[in-house]
C-alpha positions in Angstrom: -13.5 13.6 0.8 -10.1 12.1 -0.1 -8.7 10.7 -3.5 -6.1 8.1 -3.0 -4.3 7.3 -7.0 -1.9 4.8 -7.5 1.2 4.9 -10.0 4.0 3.0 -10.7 2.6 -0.4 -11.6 4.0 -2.5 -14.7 5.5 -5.4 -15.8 8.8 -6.8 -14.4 11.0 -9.9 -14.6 10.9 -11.7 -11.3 13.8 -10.8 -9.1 13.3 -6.9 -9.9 12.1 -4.3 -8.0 9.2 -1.7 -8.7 8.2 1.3 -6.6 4.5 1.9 -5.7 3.3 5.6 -5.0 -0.2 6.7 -4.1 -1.1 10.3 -3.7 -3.6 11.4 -1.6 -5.4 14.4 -1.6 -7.3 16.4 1.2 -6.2 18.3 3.9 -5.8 15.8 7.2 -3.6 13.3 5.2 -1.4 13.5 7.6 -4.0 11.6 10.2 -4.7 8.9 7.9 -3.6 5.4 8.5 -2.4 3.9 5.1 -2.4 0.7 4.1 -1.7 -1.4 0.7 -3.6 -4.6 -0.4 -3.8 -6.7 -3.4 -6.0 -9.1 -5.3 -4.7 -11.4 -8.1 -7.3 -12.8 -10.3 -9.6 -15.4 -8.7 -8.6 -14.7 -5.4 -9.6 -13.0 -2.2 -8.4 -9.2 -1.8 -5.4 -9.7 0.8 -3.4 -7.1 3.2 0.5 -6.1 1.9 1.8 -3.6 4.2 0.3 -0.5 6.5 2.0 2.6 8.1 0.5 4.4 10.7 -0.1 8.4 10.5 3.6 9.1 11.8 5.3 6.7 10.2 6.2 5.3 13.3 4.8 1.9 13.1 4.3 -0.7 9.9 2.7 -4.1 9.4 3.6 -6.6 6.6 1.7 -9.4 5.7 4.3 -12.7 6.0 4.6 -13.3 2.6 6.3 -9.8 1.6 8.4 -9.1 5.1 11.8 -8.5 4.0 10.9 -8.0 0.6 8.8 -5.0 0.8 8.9 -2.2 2.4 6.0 0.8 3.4 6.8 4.9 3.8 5.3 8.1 3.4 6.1 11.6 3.0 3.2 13.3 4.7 4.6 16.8 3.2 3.8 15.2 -0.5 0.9 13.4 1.2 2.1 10.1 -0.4 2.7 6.6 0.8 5.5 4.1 -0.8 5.9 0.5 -1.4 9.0 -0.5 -2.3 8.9 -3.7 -4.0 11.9 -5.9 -4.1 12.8 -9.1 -5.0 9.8 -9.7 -6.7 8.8 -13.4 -7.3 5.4 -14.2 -9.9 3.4 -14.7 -7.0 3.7 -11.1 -5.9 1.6 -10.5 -9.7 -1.7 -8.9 -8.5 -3.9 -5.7 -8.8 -2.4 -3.6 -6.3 -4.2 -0.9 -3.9 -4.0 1.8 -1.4 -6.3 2.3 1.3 -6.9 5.3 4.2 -8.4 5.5 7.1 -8.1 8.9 9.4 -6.8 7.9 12.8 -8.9 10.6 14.7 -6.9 10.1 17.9 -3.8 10.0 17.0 -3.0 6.6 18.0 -0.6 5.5 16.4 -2.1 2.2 14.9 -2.0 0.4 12.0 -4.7 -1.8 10.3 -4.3 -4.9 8.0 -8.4 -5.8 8.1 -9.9 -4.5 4.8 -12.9 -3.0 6.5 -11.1 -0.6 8.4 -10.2 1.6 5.8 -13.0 3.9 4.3 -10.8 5.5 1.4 -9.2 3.2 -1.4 -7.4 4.0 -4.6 -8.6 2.5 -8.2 -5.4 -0.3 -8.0 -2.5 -0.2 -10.7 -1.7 -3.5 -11.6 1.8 -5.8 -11.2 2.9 -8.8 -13.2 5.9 -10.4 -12.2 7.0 -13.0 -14.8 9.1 -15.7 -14.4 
């Protein structure tokens, strides 16, 4: 079983920046393909940003590229999302996702149902 818990949420002014960490526990984090998503209120739950196990490929949805940006440190077992240049938009519950790649493949996924693990979601407002 693996626990994914988000920190770093909060309120900022739009322009600022925030820093998203979610912690994962269990022993093959290290396989797992992360991801991040988001819902604001009213709205569907949408795809942010995904790294793959290595690190060595990431995936942003349009409306962050450039702004935000996805790591991990698979010795903490812990996957980033730097947030910068935040706009009100961007306000939204936010939250990670895993999904061991058992192959080692190398992927990353931005559909939803890929991912089997999810976090509870630590919420952003960006006001304006």
């Amino acid at each position: 079983q693996v626990q994914l818990v988000e920190s770093g949420g909060g309120l900022v002014q739009a322009g600022g920046s925030l820093r998203l960490s979610c912690a994962a526990s269990g022993r093959t984090y290290s396989r797992f393909i992360m991801g991040w998503f988001r819902q604001a209120p009213g709205k569907e739950r949408e795809f942010v940003a995904a790294i793959s196990w290595n690190g060595g490929s990431t995936y942003y949805a349009d409306s962050v590229k450039g702004r935000f940006t996805i790591s991990r440190d698979n010795a903490k077992n812990t996957v980033y999302l730097q947030m910068n240049s935040l706009k009100p938009e961007d306000t939204a519950v936010y939250y990670c996702a895993a999904d061991l790649d058992r192959s080692y493949s190398g992927r990353v996924y931005l559909d939803s149902y890929h991912y089997d693990y999810w976090g509870q979601g630590t919420q952003i407002t960006v006001s304006s």
